[in-house]
C-alpha positions as CSV (number, residue, x, y, z in Angstrom):
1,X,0.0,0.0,0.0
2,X,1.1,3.5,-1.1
3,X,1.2,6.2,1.4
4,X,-1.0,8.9,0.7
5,X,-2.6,11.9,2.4
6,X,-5.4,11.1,0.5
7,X,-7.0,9.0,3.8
8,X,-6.0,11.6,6.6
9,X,-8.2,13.8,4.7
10,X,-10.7,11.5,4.1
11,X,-11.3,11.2,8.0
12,X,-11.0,15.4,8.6
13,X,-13.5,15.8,5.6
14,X,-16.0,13.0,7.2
15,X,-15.6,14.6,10.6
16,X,-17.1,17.8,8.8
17,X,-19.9,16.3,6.9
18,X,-21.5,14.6,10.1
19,X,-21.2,17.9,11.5
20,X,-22.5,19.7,9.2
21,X,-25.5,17.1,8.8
22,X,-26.3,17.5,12.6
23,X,-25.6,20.9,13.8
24,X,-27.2,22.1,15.9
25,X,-26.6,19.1,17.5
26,X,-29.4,19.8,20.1
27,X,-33.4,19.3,21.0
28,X,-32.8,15.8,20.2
29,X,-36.1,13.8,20.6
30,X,-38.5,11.2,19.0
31,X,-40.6,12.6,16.4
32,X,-42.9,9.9,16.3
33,X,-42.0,9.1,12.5
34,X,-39.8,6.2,11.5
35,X,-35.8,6.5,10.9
36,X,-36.6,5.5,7.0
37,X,-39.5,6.9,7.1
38,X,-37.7,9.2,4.2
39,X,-37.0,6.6,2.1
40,X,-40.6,5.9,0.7
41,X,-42.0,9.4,1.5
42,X,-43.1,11.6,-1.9
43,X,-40.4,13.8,-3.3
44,X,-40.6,17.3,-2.4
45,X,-42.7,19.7,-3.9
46,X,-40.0,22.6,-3.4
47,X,-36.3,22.3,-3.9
48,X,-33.8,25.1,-5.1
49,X,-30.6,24.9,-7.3
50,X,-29.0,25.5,-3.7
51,X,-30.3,22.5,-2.4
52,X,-29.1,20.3,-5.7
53,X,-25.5,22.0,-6.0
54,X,-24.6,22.0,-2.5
55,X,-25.7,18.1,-2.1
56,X,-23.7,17.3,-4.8
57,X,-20.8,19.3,-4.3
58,X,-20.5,18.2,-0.6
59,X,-20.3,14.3,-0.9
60,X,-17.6,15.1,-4.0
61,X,-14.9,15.2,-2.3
62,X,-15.6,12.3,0.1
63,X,-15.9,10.2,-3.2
64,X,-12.7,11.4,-4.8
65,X,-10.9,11.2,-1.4
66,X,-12.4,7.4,-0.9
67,X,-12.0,6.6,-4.6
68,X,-8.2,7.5,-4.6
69,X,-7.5,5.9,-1.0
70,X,-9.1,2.5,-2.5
71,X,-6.4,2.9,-5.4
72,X,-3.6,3.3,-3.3
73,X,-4.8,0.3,-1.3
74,X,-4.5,-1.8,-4.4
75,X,-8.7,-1.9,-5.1
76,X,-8.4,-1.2,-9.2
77,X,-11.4,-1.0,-11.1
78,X,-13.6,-1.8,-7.7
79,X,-12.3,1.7,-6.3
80,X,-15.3,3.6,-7.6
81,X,-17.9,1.1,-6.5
82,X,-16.5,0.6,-3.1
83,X,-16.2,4.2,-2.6
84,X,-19.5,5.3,-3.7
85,X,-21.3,2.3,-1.5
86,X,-19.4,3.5,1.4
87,X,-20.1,7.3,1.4
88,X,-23.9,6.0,0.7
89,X,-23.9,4.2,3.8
90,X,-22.6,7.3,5.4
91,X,-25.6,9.5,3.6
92,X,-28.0,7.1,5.0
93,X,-26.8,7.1,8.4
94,X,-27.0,11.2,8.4
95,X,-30.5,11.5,6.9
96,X,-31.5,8.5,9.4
97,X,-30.5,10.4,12.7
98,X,-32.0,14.3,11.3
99,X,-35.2,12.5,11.3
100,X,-34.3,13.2,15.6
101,X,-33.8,16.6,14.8
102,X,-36.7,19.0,14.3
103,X,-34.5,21.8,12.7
104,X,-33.4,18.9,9.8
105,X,-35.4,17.5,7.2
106,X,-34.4,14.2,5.9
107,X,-34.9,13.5,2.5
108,X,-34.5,10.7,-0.5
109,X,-33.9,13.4,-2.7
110,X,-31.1,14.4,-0.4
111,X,-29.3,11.1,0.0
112,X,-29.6,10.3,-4.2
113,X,-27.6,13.7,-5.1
114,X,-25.2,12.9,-2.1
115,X,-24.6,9.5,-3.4
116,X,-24.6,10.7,-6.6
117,X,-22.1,13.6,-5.3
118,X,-19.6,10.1,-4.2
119,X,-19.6,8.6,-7.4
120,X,-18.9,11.6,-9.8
121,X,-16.0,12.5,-7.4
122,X,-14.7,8.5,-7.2
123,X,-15.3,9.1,-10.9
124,X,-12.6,11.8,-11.0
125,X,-10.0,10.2,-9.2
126,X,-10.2,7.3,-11.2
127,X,-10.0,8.9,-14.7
128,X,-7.0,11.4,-12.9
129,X,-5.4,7.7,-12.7
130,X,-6.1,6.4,-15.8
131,X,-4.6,10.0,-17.4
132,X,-1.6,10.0,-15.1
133,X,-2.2,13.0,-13.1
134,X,-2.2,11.3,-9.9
135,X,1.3,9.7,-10.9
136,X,2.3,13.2,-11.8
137,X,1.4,14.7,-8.2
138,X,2.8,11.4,-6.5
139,X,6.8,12.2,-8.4
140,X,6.1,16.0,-7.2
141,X,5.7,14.6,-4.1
142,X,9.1,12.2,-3.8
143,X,10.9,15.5,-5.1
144,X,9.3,17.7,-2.8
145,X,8.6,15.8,0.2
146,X,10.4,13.2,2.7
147,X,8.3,10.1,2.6
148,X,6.0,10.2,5.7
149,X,5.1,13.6,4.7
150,X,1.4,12.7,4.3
151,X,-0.6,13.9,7.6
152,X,2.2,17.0,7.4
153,X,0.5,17.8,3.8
154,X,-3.1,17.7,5.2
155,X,-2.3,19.9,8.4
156,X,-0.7,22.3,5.5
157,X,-3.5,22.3,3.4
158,X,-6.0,23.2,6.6
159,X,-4.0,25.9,7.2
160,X,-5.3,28.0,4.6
161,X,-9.0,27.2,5.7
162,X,-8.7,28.0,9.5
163,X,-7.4,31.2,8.3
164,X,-10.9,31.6,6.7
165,X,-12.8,32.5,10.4
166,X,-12.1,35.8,11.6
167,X,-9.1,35.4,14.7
168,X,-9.0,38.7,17.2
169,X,-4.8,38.7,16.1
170,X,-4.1,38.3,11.8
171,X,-2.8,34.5,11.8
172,X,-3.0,33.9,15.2
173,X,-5.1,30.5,15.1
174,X,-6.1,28.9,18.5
175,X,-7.3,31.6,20.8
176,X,-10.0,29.4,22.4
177,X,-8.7,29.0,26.6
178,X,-11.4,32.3,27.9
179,X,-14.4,30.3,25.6
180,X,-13.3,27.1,27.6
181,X,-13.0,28.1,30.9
182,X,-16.6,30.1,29.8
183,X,-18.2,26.9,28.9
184,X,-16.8,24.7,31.5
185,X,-18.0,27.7,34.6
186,X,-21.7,27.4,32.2
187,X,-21.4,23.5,32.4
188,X,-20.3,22.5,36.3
189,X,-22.0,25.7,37.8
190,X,-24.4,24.3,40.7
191,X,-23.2,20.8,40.9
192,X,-20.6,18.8,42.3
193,X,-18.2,19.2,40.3
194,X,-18.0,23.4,40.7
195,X,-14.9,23.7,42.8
196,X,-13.1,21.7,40.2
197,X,-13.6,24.9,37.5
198,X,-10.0,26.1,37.3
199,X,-10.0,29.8,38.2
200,X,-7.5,32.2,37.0
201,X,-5.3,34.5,39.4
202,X,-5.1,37.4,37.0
203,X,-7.3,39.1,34.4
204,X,-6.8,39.0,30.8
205,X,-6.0,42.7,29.4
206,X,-5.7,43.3,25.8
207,X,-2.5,42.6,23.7
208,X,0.1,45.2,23.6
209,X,1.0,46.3,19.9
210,X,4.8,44.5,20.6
211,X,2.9,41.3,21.7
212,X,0.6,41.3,18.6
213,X,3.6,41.7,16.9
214,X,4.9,38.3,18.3
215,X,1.8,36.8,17.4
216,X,1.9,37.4,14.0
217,X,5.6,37.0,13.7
218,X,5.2,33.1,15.3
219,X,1.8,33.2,13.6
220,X,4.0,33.1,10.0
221,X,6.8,31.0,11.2
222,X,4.8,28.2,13.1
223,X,3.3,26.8,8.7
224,X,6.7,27.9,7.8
225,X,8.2,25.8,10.2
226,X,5.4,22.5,9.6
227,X,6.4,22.4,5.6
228,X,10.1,23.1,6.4
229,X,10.2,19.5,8.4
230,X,9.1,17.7,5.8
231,X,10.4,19.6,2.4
232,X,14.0,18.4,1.0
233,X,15.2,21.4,-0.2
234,X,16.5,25.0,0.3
235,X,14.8,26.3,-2.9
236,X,11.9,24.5,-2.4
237,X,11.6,25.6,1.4
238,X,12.1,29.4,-0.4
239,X,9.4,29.1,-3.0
240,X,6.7,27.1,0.1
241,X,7.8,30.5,2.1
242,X,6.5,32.8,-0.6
243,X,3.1,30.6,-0.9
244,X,2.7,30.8,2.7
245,X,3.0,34.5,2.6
246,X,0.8,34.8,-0.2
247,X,-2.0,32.4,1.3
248,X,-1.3,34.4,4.6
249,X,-2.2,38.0,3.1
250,X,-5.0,36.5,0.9
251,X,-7.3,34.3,3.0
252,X,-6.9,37.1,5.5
253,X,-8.2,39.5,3.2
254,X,-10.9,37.6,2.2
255,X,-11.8,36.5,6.2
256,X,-12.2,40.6,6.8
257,X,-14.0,41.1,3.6
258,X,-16.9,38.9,4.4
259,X,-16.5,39.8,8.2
260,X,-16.5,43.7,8.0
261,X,-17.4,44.3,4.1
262,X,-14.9,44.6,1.3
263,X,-13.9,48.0,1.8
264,X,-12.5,46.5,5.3
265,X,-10.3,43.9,3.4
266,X,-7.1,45.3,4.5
267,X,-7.9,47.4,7.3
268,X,-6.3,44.2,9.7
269,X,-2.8,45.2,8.1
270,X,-1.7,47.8,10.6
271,X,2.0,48.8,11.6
272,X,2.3,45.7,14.0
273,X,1.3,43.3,11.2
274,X,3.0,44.5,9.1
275,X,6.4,44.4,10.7
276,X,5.2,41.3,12.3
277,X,4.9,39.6,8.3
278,X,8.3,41.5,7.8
279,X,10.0,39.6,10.6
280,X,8.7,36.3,10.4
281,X,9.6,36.1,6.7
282,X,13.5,36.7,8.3
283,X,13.3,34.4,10.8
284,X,12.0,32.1,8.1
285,X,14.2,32.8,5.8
286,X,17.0,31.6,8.4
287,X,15.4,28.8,9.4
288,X,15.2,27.3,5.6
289,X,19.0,26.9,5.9
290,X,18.5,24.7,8.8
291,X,17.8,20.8,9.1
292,X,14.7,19.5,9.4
293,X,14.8,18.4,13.1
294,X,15.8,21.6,14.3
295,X,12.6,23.2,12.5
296,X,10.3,20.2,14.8
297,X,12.3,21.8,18.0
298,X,11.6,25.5,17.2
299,X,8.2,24.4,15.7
300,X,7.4,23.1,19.3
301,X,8.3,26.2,21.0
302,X,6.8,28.6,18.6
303,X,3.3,26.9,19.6
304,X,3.9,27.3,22.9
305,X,4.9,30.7,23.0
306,X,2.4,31.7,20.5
307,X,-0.3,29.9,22.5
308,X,0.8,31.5,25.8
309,X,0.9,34.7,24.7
310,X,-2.9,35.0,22.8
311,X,-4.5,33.2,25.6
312,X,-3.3,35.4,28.1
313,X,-5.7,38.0,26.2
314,X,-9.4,38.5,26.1
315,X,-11.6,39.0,22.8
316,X,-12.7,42.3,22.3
317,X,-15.9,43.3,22.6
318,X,-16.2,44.5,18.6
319,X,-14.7,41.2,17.6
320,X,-17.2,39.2,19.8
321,X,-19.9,40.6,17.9
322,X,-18.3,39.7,14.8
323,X,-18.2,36.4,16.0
324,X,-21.7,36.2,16.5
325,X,-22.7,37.5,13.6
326,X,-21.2,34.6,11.9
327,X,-22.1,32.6,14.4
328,X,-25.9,33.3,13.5
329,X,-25.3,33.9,10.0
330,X,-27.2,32.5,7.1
331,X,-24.0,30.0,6.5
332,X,-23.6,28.6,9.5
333,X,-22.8,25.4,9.4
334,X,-20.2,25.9,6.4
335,X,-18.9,29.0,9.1
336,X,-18.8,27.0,12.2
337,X,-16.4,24.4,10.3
338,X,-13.9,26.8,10.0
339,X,-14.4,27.9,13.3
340,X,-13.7,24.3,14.7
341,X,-10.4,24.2,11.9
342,X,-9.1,27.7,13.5
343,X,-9.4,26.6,17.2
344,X,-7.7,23.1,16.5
345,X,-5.5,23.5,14.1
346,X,-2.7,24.7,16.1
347,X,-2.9,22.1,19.2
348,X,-3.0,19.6,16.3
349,X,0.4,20.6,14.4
350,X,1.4,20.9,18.7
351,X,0.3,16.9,18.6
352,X,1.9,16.0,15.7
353,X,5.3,18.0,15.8
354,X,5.1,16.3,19.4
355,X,5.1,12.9,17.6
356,X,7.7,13.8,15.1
357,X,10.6,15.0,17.7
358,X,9.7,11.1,20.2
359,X,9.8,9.1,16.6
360,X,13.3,11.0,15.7
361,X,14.4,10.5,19.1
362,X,13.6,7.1,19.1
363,X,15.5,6.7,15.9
364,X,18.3,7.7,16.8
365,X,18.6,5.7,20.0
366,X,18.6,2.4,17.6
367,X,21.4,4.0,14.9
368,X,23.5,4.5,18.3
């Protein structure tokens, strides 16, 4: 079998279709109709091009991520089939449990475009087979990459998407400790468990503009830093610095454009960003000259430190409200994806940089 990071994304993208099939994820209760009920009801008088598109379009990528996992496990010709069945067991299952959900409709017309969704995107990765594109990626990949680069290449990918969800500090992912220690006061208040709530023994204040600065400096480095571990070499570790520049500035934009309004794209990019951007691209640009080890180390710390330093600071009140008005927005449960992807995407890379330094480590205890 043929490593690929085909299957690490498989299980992140099926983690975000049963929550997006479920949310709100509350009111449970028995409706008093069966769980197939759906399956022999009439088809729906009403549907919209909305409806159609976005069923389709969000079982796709399950399909193509399935279809090309099956390859690489040696499946052939039965890649499509085995793909498509599995994703419609996974349709059927989701449709089944919104029939517990008053806010969700479950619908036949729903789990045919979502199956149908599966097998035009098993479709694609098959014909990207057959036409060589896939072997054209995987030699990118043996030039680019070291060999157990794959869950590296997903948490890269992410990156790009967490950045999507407005953050109080420009590319400073993970600020979620105050919303924690919020819900966990909400959660134990009045029972036995209350005096276990950890309690703070200082106030959060605001970030001072040299701190932000930090924040954005390690908020640059800490990708930087992930693709550096796993690239070969010092061009390509240049030319990966560039694109994470570029996706840096642009997501960013785009997160304050649909935040604040277009005319707010760049308003984010003030002094302390800016220098911030300046200096992480120099501390980047010296850490492409250094092994790939040493990048896991200073990886590590730069999470910590990064961490530390946003947590110790509250949200503001303006960017609260901005929260919530995506919170509540018409697109919620594309929105509150991201949201999830922003808070855990840096405790992840924390995880698997973690797992990186003990399996080097443990290396080199057996070559000595």
């Amino acid at each position: 079998m043929r490593q690929t990071s085909a299957w690490p994304m498989s299980h992140i993208y099926l983690a975000l279709i049963v929550y997006a099939s479920l949310y709100p994820f509350d009111q449970w209760r028995d409706q008093g109709i069966f769980t197939w009920e759906f399956l022999s009801a009439p088809w729906p008088k009403y549907w919209t091009g909305f409806d159609v598109t976005s069923n389709v379009l969000g079982y796709a990528p399950l399909g193509f991520l399935w279809g090309l996992s099956a390859m690489r496990m040696g499946w052939g010709r039965s890649a499509i089939v085995l793909s498509t069945c599995a994703a419609g067991v996974v349709s059927l299952l989701m449709e089944g449990v919104q029939s517990y959900l008053p806010s969700r409709v479950p619908s036949l017309v729903d789990f045919l475009l979502n199956v149908l969704g599966a097998w035009l995107g098993a479709c694609l990765s098959s014909g990207m087979e057959h036409m060589g594109l896939l072997y054209r990626w995987s030699q990118f990949r043996k030039r680019w990459f070291v060999r157990d680069a794959h869950f590296a290449l997903v948490l890269m990918a992410v990156w790009p998407l967490a950045l999507l969800f407005p953050v109080a500090v420009p590319l400073g992912l993970g600020q979620v400790w105050e919303r924690v220690e919020d819900a966990l006061t909400y959660t134990l208040d009045g029972t036995a468990f209350e005096q276990w709530i950890p309690m703070r023994s200082f106030e959060l204040e605001p970030l001072l503009p040299g701190a932000e600065l930090l924040c954005v400096v390690l908020g640059f480095l800490i990708p930087c830093l992930l693709g550096f571990g796993v690239i070969r070499q010092f061009g390509q570790r240049l030319f990966y610095m560039l694109v994470v520049l570029a996706f840096g500035l642009g997501v960013s934009a785009l997160s304050a454009a649909l935040s604040y309004g277009p005319s707010h794209a760049w308003s984010w990019l003030d002094v302390p960003v800016v220098w911030g951007l300046v200096c992480g691209c120099v501390l980047s640009f010296f850490f492409v000259m250094l092994s790939a080890r040493t990048c896991w180390v200073f990886l590590l710390l730069a999470l910590l430190v990064q961490q530390s330093v946003l947590n110790q600071s509250p949200e503001s009140a303006y960017f609260a409200q901005t929260l919530q008005t995506w919170e509540q927005g018409r697109f919620i449960r594309f929105n509150g994806l991201v949201q999830w992807l922003g808070w855990l995407w840096p405790y992840t890379v924390l995880l698997y940089a973690i797992s990186r330094l003990t399996a080097s480590s443990h290396d080199d205890v057996h070559e000595i």
